[in-house]
Structures are given as structure tokens and as C-alpha cells.
N, C-alpha and C positions, 0 to 999 in steps of 0.2 A: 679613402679614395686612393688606387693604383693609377703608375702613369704609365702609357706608353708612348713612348716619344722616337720617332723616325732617327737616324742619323742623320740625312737631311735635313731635317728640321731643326735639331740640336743645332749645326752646323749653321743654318741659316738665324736662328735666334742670337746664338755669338757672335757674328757677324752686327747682329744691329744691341748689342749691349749685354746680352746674355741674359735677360730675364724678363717672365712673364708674370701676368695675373691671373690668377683664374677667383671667378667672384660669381656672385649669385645675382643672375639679370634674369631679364623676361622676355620669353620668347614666343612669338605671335602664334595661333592657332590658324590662321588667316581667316576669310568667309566675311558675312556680313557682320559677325555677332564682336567682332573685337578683340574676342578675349585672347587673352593671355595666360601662359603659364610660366612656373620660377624652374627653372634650368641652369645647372654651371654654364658659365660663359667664358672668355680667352683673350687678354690683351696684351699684346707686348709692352714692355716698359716695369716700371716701378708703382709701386700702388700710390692711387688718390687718398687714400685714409692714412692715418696713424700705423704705420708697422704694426704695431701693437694687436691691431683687429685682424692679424694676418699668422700663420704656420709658417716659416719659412723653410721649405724643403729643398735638397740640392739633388737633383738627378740629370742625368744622359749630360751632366756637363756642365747645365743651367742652373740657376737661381728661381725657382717657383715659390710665391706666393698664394699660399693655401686661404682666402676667407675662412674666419673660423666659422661663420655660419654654413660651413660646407663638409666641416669635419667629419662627422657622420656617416656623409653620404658610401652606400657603398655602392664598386664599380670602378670603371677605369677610364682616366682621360685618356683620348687618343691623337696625339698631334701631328700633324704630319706635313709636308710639305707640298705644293701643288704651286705646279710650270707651268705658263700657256706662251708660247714665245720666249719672249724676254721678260714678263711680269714672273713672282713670285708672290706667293699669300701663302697664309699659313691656314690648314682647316683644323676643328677643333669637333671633334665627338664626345660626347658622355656615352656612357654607355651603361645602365644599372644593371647590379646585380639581380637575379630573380630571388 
């Protein structure tokens, strides 16, 4: 997995500790049927598991945590920063290779 990471977004992750997760969660389909599918997903902070279960990568400045169950995957995360007023959030894309 490649990353791309906004300067913005760099800058705002420093700002609250310098480092993210990225992990393997499940992301709704919507509709009546429920289902779900497995997709990278993006948290600020430090990981809930054991380091251990993790890649530790340093890019655009931060401390990323790679799930190893994600190693594989190819494609790029894209991070970036989004303003509405005074709020900030961070968005999080995958994006696969074909």
C-alpha cells in the first residue's frame, strides 16, 4: 500500500500527536440487505492491538501504522484534510489498484 497524504493533513495529524492507524474494518453497503464489506479504514492515535500486529511506517512527517493484515493490499491511501467553518476531519480514501 502507497500513501498520499495532503500537507494539510500532515500538519493537522501533528498537531493532534502525529500518528495514525490504518486497519482493516467494515464498511456498510447500505440497503435493506446489511451487508458489509472489509475495507482499510483511518484512526487517529496509536493502535488498540499489540504494535506487534502493526508495520510501522514514517511518511509526509507522521508515524503510520500499517495492520499487517493489510500488507498486501495494493493501491493508495489518500488522506486529506476537510474545513467546514471552524470544524476539521480528516477523510480517508483507499483506492485499489486494477
Amino acid at each position: 500500500m502507497e500513501f498520499s497524504i495532503s500537507t494539510k493533513a500532515s500538519n493537522y495529524i501533528n498537531e493532534k500527536g502525529g500518528e495514525v492507524v490504518i486497519y482493516k474494518g467494515k464498511r456498510s453497503l447500505g440497503g435493506c440487505s446489511g451487508a458489509t464489506i472489509p475495507t482499510p479504514m483511518m484512526k487517529l492515535g496509536n493502535p488498540d492491538r499489540s504494535h506487534e500486529n502493526y508495520q510501522l511506517i514514517k511518511e509526509a512527517g507522521i508515524t503510520i501504522y500499517l495492520a499487517n493484515e493489510l500488507q498486501k493490499y495494493k493501491g493508495t491511501a489518500k488522506i486529506e484534510l476537510d474545513k467546514i467553518l471552524f470544524w476539521k476531519s480528516l477523510s480517508f480514501d483507499y483506492l485499489r489498484d486494477n
